[in-house]
N, C-alpha and C positions, 0 to 999 in steps of 0.2 A: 819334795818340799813344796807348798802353798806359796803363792806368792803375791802382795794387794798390791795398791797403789804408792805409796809410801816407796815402797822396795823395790820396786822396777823405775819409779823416776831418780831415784838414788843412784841407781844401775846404768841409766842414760846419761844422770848427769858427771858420773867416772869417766862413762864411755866418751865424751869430749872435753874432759878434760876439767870441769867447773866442780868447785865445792859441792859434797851432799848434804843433806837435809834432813832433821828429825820428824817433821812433819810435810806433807804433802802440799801444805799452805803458809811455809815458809816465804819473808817477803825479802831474801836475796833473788836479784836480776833473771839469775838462771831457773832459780826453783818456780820464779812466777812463770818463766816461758815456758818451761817441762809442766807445770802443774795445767797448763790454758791448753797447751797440743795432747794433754794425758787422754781426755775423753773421747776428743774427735778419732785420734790415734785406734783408740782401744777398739772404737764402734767398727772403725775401719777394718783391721786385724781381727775382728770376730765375724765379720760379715764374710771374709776371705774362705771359710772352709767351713764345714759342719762339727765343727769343733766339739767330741762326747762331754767335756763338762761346760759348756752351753747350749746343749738340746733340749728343750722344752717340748710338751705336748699339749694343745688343748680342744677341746669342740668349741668349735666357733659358734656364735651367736647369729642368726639371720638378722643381716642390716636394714635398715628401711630405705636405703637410696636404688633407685632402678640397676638392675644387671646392666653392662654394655651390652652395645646389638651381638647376638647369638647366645648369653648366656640366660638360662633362668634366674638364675639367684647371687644377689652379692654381700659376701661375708667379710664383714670388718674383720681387718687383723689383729693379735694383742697388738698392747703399745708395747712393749718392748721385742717384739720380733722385727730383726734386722734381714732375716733371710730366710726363705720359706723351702722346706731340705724336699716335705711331702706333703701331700694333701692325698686323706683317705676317704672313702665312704663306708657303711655297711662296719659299722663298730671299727672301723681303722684297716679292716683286710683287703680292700677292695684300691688300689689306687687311680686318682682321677684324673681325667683331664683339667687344667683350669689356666686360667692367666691373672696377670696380676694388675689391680690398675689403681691407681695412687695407693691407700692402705686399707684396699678389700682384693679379697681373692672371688675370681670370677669364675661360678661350676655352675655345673647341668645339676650337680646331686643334691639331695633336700637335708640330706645332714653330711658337714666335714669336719673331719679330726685333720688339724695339721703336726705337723713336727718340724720346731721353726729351730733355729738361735735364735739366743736371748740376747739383750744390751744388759741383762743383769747381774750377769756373772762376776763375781768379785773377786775368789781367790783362782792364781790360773795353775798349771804344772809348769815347772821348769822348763821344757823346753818349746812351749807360748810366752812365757815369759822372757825367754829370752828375748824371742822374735818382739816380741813387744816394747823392749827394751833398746833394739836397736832403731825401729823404726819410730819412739820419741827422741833418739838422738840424732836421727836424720835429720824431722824436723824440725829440733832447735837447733840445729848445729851451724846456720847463716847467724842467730842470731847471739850466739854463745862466744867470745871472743877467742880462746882456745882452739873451738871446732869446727871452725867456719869453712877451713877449706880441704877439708875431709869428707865432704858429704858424700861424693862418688865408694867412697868405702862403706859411711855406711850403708849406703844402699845393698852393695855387695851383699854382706855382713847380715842383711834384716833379709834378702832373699834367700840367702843359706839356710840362716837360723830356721824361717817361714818353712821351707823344703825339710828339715831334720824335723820340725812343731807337728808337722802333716801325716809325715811318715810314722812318728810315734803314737800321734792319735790313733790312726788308721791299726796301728798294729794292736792296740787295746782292745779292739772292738772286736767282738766275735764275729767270725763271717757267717753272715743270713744264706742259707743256700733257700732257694725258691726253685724248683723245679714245676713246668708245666705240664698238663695234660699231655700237651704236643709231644713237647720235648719228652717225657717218661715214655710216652708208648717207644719212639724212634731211638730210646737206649740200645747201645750196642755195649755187649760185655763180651 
């Protein structure tokens, strides 16, 4: 099951204890504080892992502001990349060195493909959601009268979730085997 933002601050606001909500911009106490922590939350918990349904790919644009010292060229990032997984050259095969420095990636190479997360992702899987769930009730939960003096739980609670979120993703993905030059001659069978 898909899950938006509605439905997971519903989810946080059971989780300590406060009335839910039909809409996301409901103007009881708790639903304002769950609705104001929802995004920052989100950006946070999507930046946490390479999350498969928030992986984007794009070729980046050459920026006009100078590389820092040692790089030739610097590529603005999208706006919505929160975390940068790879940077390619040579149609995306080639991976590059680079670093990052405010919201341009810094490379030697004349064209890069990255593969970032997104802050765009709107519907998540169940067990991101969960984790996302717990950690809007973390926190609001000082400021929720019910769930103020639980927080140490849910922390607990959103580092599980986060650890079962990881492990699921991870298992979806196909494993890329890459085998090198090196490594193929040096096969032992």
């Amino acid at each position: 099951m898909r899950h938006n933002r509605t439905s997971i601050i519903n989810t946080a606001l059971m989780r300590v204890g406060a009335q839910g909500v039909t809409a996301a911009f409901q103007d009881a106490p708790a639903a304002q504080t769950a609705a104001a922590a929802y995004d920052r939350v989100l950006a946070y918990c999507l930046s946490l892992h390479p999350w498969s349904f928030a992986m984007r790919h794009a070729a980046l644009a050459r920026g006009t502001e100078s590389p820092a010292p040692g790089w030739r060229y610097a590529w603005p990032l999208p706006a919505d990349c929160l975390r940068v997984v790879t940077a390619a050259a040579d149609g995306g095969e080639q991976h590059i060195c680079y670093s990052l420095a405010g919201d341009a990636l810094q490379a030697d190479a004349a064209a890069v493909i990255v593969s970032y997360v997104s802050s765009e992702a709107a519907s998540f899987p169940d067990a991101f959601a969960d984790a996302l769930a717990w950690r809007v009730a973390l926190e609001i939960a000082p400021y929720v009268q019910q769930g103020g003096g639980n927080a140490r739980d849910y922390l607990e609670m959103f580092e599980r979730a986060l650890d079962r979120a990881k492990v699921e993703n991870d298992m979806q993905r196909p494993e890329r085997v890459c085998r090198s030059s090196f490594l193929k001659e040096r096969m032992v069978f």
